[in-house]
N, CA, C and O of each residue as an XYZ file, in Angstrom:
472
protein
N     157.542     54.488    142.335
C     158.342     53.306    142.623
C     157.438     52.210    143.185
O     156.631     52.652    144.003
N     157.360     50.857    142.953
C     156.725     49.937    143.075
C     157.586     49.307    144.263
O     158.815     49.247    144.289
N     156.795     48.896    145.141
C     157.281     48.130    146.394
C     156.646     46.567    146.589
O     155.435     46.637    146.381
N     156.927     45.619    146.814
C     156.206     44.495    147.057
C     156.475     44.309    148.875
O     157.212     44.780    149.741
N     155.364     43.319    148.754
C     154.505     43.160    150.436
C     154.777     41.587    150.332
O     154.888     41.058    149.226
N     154.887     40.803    151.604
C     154.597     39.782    151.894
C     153.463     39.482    152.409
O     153.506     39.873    153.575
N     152.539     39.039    152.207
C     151.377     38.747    153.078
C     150.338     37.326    152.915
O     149.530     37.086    152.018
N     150.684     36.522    154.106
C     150.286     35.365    153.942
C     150.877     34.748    152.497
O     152.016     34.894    152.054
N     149.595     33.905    151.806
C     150.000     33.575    150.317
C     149.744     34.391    149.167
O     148.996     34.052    148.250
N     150.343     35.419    149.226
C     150.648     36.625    148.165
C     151.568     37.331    148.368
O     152.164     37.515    149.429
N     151.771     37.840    147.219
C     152.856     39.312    147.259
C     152.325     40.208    146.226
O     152.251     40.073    145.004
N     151.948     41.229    147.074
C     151.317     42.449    147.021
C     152.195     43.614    146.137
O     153.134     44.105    146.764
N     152.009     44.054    144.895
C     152.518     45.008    144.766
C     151.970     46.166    144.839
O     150.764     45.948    144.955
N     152.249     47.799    144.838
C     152.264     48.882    145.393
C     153.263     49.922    145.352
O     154.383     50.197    145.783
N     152.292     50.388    144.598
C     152.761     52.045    144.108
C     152.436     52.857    145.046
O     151.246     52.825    145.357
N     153.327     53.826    145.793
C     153.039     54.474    147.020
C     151.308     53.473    147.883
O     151.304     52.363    148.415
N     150.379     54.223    147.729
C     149.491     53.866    148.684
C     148.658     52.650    147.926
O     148.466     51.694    148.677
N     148.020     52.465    146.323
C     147.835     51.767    145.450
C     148.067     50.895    145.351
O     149.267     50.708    145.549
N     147.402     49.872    145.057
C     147.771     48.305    144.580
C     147.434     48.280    143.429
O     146.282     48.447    143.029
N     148.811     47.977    142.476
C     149.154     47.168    141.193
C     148.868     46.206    141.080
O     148.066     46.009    140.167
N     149.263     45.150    141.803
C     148.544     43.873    141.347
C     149.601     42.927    142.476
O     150.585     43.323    143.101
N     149.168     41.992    142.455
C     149.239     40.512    143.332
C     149.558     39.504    142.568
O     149.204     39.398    141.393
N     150.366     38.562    143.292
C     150.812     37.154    142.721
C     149.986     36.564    144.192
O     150.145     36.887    145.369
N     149.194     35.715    143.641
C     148.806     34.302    144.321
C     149.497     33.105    144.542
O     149.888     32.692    143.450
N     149.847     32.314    145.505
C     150.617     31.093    145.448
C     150.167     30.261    146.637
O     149.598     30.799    147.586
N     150.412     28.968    146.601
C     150.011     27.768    147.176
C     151.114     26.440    147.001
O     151.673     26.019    145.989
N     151.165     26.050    148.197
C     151.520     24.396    147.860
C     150.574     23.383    147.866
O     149.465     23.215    148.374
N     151.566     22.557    146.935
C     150.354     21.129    146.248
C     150.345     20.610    147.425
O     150.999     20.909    148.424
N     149.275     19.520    147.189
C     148.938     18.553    148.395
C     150.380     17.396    147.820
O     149.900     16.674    146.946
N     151.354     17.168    147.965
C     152.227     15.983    147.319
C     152.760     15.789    148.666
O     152.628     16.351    149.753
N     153.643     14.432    148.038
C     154.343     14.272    149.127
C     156.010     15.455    149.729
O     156.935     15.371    150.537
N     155.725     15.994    149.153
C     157.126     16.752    149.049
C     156.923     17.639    150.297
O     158.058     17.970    150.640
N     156.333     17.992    150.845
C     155.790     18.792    151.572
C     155.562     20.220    151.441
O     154.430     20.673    151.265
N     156.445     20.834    151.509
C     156.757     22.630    151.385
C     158.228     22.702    150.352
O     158.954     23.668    150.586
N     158.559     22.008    149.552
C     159.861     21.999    148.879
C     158.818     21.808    147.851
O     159.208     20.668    147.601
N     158.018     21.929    147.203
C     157.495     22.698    146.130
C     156.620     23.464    146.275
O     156.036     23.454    147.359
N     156.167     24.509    145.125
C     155.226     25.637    145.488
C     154.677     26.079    143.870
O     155.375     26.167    142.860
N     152.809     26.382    144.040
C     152.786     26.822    142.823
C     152.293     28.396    142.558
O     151.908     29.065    143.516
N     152.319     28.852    141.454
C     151.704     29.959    141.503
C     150.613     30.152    141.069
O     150.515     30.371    139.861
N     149.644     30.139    141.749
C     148.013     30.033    141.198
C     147.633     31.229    139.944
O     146.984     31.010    138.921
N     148.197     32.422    140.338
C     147.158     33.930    139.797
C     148.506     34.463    140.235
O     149.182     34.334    141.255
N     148.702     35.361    138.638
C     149.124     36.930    138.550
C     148.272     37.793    138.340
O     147.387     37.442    137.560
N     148.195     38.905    138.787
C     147.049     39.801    138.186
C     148.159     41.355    138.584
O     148.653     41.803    139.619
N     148.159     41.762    137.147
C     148.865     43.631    137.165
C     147.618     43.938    136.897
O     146.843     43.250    136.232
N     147.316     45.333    137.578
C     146.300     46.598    137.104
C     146.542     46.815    135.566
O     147.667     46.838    135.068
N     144.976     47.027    134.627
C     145.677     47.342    133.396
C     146.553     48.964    133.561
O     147.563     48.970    132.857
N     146.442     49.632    133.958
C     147.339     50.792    134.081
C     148.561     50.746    134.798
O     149.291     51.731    134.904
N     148.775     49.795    135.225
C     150.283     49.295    135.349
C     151.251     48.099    134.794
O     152.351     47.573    134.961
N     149.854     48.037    133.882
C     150.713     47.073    132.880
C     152.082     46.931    131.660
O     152.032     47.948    130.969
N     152.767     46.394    131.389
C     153.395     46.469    130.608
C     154.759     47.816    130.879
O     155.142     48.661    130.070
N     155.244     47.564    132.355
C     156.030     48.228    132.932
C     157.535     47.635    133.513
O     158.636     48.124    133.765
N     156.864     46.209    133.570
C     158.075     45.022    134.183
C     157.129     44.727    135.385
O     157.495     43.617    135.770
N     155.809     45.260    136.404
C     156.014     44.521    137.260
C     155.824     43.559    137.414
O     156.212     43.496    138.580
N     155.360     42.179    137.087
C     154.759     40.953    136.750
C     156.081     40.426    137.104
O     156.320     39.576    137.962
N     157.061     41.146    136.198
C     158.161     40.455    136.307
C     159.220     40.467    137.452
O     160.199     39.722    137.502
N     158.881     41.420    138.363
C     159.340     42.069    139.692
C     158.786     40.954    140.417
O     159.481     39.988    140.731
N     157.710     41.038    140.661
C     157.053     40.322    141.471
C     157.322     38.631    141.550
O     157.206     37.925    142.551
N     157.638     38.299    140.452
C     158.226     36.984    140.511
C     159.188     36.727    140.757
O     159.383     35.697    141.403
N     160.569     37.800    140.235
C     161.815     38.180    140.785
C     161.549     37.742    141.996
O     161.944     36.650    142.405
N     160.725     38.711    142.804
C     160.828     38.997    144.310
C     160.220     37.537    144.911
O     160.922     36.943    145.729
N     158.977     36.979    144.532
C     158.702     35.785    144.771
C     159.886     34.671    144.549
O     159.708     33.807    145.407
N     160.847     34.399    143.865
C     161.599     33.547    143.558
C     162.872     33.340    145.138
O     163.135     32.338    145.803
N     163.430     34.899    145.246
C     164.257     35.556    145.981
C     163.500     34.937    147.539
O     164.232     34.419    148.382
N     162.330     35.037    147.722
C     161.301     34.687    149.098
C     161.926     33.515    149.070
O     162.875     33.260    149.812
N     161.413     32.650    148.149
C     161.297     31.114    148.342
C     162.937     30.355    147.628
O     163.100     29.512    146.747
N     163.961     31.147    148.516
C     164.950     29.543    147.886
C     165.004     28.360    148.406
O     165.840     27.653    147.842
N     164.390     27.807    149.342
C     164.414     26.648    149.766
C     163.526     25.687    148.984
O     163.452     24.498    149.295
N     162.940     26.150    148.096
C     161.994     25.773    147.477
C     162.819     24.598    145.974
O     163.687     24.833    145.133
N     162.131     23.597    146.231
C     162.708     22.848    144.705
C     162.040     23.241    143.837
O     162.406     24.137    143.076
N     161.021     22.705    143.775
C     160.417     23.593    142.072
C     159.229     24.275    142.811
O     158.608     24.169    143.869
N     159.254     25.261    141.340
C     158.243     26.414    141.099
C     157.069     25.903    140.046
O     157.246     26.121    138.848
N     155.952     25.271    140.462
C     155.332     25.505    139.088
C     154.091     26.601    138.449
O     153.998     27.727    138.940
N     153.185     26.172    137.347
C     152.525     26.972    137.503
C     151.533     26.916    135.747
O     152.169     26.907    134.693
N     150.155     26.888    135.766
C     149.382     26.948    134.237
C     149.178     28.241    134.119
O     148.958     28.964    135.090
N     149.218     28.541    133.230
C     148.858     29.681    132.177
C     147.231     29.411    132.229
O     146.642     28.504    132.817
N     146.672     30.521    131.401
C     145.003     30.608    131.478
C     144.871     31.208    129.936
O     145.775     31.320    129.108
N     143.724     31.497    129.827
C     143.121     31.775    128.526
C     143.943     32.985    127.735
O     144.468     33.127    126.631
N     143.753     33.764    128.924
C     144.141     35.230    128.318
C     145.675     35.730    128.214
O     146.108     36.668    127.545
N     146.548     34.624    129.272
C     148.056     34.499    128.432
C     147.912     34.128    127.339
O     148.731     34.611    126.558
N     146.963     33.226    126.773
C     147.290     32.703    125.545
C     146.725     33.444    124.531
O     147.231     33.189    123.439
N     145.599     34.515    124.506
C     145.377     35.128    123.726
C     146.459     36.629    123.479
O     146.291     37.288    122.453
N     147.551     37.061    124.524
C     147.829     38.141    124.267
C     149.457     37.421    124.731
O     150.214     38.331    125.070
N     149.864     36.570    124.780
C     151.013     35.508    124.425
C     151.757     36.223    125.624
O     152.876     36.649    125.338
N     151.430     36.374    126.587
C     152.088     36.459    128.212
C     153.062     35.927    128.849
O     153.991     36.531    129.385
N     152.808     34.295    128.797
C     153.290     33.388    128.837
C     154.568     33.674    128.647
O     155.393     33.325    129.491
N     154.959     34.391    127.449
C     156.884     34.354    127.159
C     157.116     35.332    128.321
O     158.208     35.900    128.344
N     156.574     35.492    128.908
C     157.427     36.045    130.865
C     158.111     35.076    130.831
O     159.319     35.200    130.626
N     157.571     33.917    131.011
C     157.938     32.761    132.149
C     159.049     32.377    131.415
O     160.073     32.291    132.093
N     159.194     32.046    129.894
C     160.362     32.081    129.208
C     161.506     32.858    129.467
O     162.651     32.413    129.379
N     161.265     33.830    129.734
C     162.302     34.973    129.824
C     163.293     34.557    131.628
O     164.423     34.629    132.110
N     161.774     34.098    132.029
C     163.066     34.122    133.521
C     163.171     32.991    133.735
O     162.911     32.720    134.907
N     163.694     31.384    132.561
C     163.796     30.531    132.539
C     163.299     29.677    132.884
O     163.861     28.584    132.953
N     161.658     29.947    133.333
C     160.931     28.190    133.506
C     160.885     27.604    132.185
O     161.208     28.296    131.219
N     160.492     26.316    132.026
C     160.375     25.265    130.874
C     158.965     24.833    130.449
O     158.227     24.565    131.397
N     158.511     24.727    129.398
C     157.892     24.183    129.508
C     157.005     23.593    128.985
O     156.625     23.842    127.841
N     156.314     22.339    130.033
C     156.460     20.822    129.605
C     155.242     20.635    129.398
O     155.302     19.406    129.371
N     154.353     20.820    129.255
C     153.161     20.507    128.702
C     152.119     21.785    127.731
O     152.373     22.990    127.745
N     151.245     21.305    127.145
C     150.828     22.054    126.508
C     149.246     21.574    126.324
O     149.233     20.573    125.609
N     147.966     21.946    126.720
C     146.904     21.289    126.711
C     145.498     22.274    126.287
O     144.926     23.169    126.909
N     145.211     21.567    124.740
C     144.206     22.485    123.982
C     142.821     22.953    124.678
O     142.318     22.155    125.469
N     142.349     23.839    124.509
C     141.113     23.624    125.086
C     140.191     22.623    124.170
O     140.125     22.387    122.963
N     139.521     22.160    125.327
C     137.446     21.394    124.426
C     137.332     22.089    123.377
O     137.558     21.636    122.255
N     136.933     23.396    123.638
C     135.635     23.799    123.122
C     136.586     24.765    121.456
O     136.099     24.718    120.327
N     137.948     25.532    121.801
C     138.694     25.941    121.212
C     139.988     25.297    120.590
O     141.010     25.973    120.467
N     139.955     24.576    120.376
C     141.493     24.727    119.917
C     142.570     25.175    119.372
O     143.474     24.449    118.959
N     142.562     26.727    119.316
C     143.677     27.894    118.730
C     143.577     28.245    120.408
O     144.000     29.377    120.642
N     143.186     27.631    121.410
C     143.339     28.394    122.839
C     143.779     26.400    123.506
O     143.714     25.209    123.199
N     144.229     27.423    124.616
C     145.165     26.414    125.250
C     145.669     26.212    126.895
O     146.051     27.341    127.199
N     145.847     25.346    128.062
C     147.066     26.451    128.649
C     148.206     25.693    128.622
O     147.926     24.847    127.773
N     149.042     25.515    128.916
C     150.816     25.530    129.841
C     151.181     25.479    131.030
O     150.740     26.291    131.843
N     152.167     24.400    131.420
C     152.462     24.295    132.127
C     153.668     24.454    132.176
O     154.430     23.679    131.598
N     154.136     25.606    132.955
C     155.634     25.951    132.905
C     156.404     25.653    134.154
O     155.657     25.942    135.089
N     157.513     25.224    134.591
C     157.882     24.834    135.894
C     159.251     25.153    135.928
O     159.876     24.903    134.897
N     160.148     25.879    137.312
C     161.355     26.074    137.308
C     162.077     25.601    138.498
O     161.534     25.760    139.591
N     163.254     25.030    138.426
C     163.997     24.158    138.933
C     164.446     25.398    140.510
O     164.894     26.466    140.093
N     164.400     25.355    141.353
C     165.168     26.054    142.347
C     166.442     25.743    142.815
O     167.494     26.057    142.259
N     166.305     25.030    143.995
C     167.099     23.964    144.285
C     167.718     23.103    143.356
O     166.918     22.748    142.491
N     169.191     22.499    143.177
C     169.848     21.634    142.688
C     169.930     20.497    143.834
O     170.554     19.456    143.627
């Protein structure tokens, strides 16, 4: 059974004594102050991959932060090579940009962002 941790700016996941993997997060420098928040880094263990927790962990991150107006957050290389990214689809962020790489252009990242607060 997978448990998540609060700690500082992460949430820690954990299989009995083991760490699965971590969500990273930060707020922007804006004027908004702490009523937005982004998520820098997901990272699952590959041996706990492809189980749901990625998707737990954001669950559980979302559930932390309702005071929060928006959620945002870019994608990186390797969502885009193994098409990851449709997480963020699935638990309804949007999203609004799309920016090729230089050097590649069949690679890319995304910017996906979700509304909290009304």
């Amino acid at each position: 059974m997978i448990k998540f941790y609060f700690q500082k700016n992460k949430i820690i996941a954990k299989q009995g004594k083991f760490q699965a993997g971590y969500l990273k997060f930060s707020y922007p420098k804006d004027l908004a102050g702490y009523r937005n928040i982004e998520i820098d880094y997901i990272y699952v263990k590959p041996k706990y991959r492809r189980i749901g927790i990625a998707t737990q962990m954001i669950k559980f991150f979302l559930k932390k932060f309702k005071n929060i107006v928006w959620v945002s957050l870019w994608t990186g290389r390797q969502m885009e090579i193994d098409k990851s990214y449709n997480l963020y689809k699935k638990l309804n962020f949007k999203q609004l940009a799309y920016q090729a790489d230089y050097y590649d252009k069949n690679i890319g990242t995304r910017l996906f962002v979700k509304r909290i607060l009304k």
